[in-house]
N, C-alpha and C positions, 0 to 999 in steps of 0.2 A: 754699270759696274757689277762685276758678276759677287755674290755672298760669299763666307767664309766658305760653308756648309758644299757651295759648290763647287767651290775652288779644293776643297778637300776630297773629293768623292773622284773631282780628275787625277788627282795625284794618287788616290789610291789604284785608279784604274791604269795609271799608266807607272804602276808599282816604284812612286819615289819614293824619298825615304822622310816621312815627314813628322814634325809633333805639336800637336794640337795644344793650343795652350788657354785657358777660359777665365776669363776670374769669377770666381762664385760665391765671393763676402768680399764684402768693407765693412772700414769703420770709419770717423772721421771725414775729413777731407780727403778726395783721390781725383785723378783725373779721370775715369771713368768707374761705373761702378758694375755692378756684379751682372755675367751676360757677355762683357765683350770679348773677344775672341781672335786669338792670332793665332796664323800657323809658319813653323821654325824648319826649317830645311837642315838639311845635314852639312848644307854649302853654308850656311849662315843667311841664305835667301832669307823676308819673311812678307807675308801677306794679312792685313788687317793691323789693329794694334789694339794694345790692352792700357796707351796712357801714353805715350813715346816716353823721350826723356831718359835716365839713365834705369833706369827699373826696366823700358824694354828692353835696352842694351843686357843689363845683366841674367831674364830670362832667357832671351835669346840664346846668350852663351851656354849659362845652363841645360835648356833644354836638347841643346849639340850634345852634350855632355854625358845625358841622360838616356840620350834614344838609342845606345849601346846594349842597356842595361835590358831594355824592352820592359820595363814598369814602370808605370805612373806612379806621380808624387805626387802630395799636396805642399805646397810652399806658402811659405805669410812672410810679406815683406811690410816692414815699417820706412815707409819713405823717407823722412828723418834720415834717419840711418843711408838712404842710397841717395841722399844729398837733393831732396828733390821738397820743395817748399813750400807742397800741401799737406804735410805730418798727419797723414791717415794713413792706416792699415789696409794691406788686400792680401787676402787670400789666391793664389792661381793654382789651376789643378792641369798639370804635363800631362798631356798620355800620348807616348809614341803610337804612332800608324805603321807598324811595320807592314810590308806588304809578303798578302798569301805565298805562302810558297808553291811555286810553279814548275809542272813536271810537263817536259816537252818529249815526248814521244814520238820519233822517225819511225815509222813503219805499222799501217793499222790490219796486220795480221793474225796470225793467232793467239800469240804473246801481244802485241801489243795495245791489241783491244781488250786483251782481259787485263792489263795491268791500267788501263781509263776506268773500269769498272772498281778496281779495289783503291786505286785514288782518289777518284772521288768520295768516295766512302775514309779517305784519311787527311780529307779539308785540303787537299792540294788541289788547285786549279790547273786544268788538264789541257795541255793544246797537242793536238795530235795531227802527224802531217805526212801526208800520202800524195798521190799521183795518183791512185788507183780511184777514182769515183766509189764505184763496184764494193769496196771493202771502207771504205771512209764509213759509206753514208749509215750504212749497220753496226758502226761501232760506236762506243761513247753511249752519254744518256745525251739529253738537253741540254744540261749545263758544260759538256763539253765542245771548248772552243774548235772545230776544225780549220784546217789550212789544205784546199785542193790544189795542193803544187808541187809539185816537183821539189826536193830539197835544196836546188839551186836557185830558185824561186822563191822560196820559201824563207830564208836567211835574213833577208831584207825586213820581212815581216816582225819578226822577233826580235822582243827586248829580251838581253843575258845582262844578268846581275848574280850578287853571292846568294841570291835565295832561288838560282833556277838551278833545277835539276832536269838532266838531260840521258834519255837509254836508247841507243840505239840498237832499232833491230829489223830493219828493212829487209824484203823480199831479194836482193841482191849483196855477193859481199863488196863489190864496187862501190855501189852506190853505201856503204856501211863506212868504209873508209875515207871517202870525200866528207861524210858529213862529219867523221872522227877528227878529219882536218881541219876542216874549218872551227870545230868547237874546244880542241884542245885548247886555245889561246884564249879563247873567250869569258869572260867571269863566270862561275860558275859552284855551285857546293857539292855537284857528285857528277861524276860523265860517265857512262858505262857503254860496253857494246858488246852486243852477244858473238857468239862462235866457240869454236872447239879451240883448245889447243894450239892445233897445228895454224890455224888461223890467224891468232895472236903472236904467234911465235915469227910471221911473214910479215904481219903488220906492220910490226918492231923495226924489222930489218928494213922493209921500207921505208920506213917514216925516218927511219937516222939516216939512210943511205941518201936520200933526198932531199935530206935537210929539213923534213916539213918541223919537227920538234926532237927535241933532248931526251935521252932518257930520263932525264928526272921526270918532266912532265908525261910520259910516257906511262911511268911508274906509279905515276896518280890516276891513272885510267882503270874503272874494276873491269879489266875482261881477262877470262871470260867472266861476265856479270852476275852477281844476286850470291846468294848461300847454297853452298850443298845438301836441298832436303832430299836426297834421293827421287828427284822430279822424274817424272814419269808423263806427262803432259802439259799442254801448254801453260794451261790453269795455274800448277804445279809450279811450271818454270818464272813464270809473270812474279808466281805468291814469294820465291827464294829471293827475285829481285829484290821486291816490295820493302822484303822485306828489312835489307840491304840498305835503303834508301831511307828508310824510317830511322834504321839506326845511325846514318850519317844525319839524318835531320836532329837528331835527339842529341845531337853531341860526340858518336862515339866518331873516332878515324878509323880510315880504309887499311892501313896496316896494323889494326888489330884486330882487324874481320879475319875470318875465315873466305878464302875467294869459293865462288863454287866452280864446278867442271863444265857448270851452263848445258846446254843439250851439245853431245857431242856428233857434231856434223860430219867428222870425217868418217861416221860407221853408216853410208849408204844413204844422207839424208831424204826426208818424204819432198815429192816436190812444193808440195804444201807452206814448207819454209826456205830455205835456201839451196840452189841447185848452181849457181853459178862456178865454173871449174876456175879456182884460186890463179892458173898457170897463165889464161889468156886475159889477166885486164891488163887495163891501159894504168900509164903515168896519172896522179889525179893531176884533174885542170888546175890550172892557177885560181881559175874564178872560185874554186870550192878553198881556198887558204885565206887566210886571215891574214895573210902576206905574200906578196909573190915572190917567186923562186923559181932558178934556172932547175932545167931538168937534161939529163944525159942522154942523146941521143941514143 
């Protein structure tokens, strides 16, 4: 039978939403004493126990309660009191596990490997996902997770929750809007995707024309992405994001940002970043939707 400790370290790893719960005084009689260790799922799951009986029932609930808040408590319960007929004291001390917040990264190009470098540097856990070997393997430090797959490949792999943030900025605009599809529907706390303008303004028309999503959800999309620093390079471009992204993490909403103009590609872009002519893609595949949907011959 696997320990709290490790039963906790998989849940952080596979970013649920959990709280730890310990007792760390008694007095009196208790059914267990200071040390033992439960952990409280946001489902009401739990693993370990602190004493069962109605004390664990009302931590439990508690601790649902509390993992909103994202601070720990110290709690004293007098058994007595929660009907349980060892009339000792315990102290329990909650502390939510929220999990890191994680920024998933389409495209390890020039923006996109400089904005793995300022992430990690802002305690986000970085997954960055390409096709290209060639541009993967030089981007990121160590601590950045990669994914050599194709975005359609790639999907499968990742867990989306309210703490992932998602920028897209791939070497094609095709391959930008497939993954725009699939991710509009997906849990998520910011979804961005670079381009000009003109870009976004065809996106739009597509994505209602097709059915893939509504304008409202549309309208929650930052593109084109990041703050208007008067960027001048990629560095530049990556930092406007960032910074963008920090300020949705911190609390503020995307209709009180400033959007910026992003790098604007329809003034002759380098092929460096995006070269793909807007007029000849294809319908996206179904397989890239988060739902299927007929498409107009």
């Amino acid at each position: 039978m696997k320990s709290v400790t490790e039963i906790l370290n998989e849940a952080i790893k596979n970013r649920e939403a959990v709280v730890l719960c310990t007792v760390v005084n008694t007095s009196g009689s208790t059914p267990l004493k200071a040390g033992a260790k439960m952990l409280v799922w946001i489902n009401r799951k739990i693993y370990g126990t602190i004493g069962g009986g109605n004390i664990e029932k009302k931590v439990m609930e508690e601790a649902v309660l509390l993992y909103e808040s994202g601070l720990p408590k110290l709690m004293e319960y007098a058994l007595l009191k929660e009907q349980m007929c060892c009339g000792g004291t315990m102290q329990i001390f909650m502390e939510p596990m929220k999990p890191q917040n994680q920024l998933l990264i389409f495209g390890a190009g020039h923006i996109g490997s400089q904005m793995a470098v300022y992430a990690r540097n802002l305690d986000f856990k970085v997954i960055l996902i390409d096709e290209r070997h060639e541009m993967l393997e030089k981007a990121g430090d160590p601590e950045t997770e990669k994914i050599y797959l194709s975005h359609r490949e790639a999907f499968s792999k990742i867990v989306f929750d309210t703490g992932t943030y998602i920028v897209i900025c791939t070497h094609l605009h095709e391959y930008d809007r497939e993954i725009l599809a699939f991710c509009i529907n997906k849990p998520h706390a910011y979804l961005g995707m670079i381009g000009s303008k003109r870009k976004v303004l065809i996106t739009k028309k597509r994505f209602l024309e097709q059915n893939i999503a509504a304008m409202d959800r549309l309208e929650g999309v930052d593109m084109p992405m990041g703050f208007d620093i008067g960027q001048n390079s990629p560095a530049e471009i990556a930092l406007g994001i960032m910074a963008k992204i920090v300020a949705v993490a911190n609390g503020r909403k995307l209709f009180q940002l400033v959007t910026s103009t992003s790098f604007d590609f329809s003034q002759e872009p380098p092929l460096s970043y995006q070269t793909t002519e807007l007029a000849k893609e294809e319908p996206i595949p179904p397989e890239c939707l988060d739902k299927p949907i007929a498409y107009e011959k």
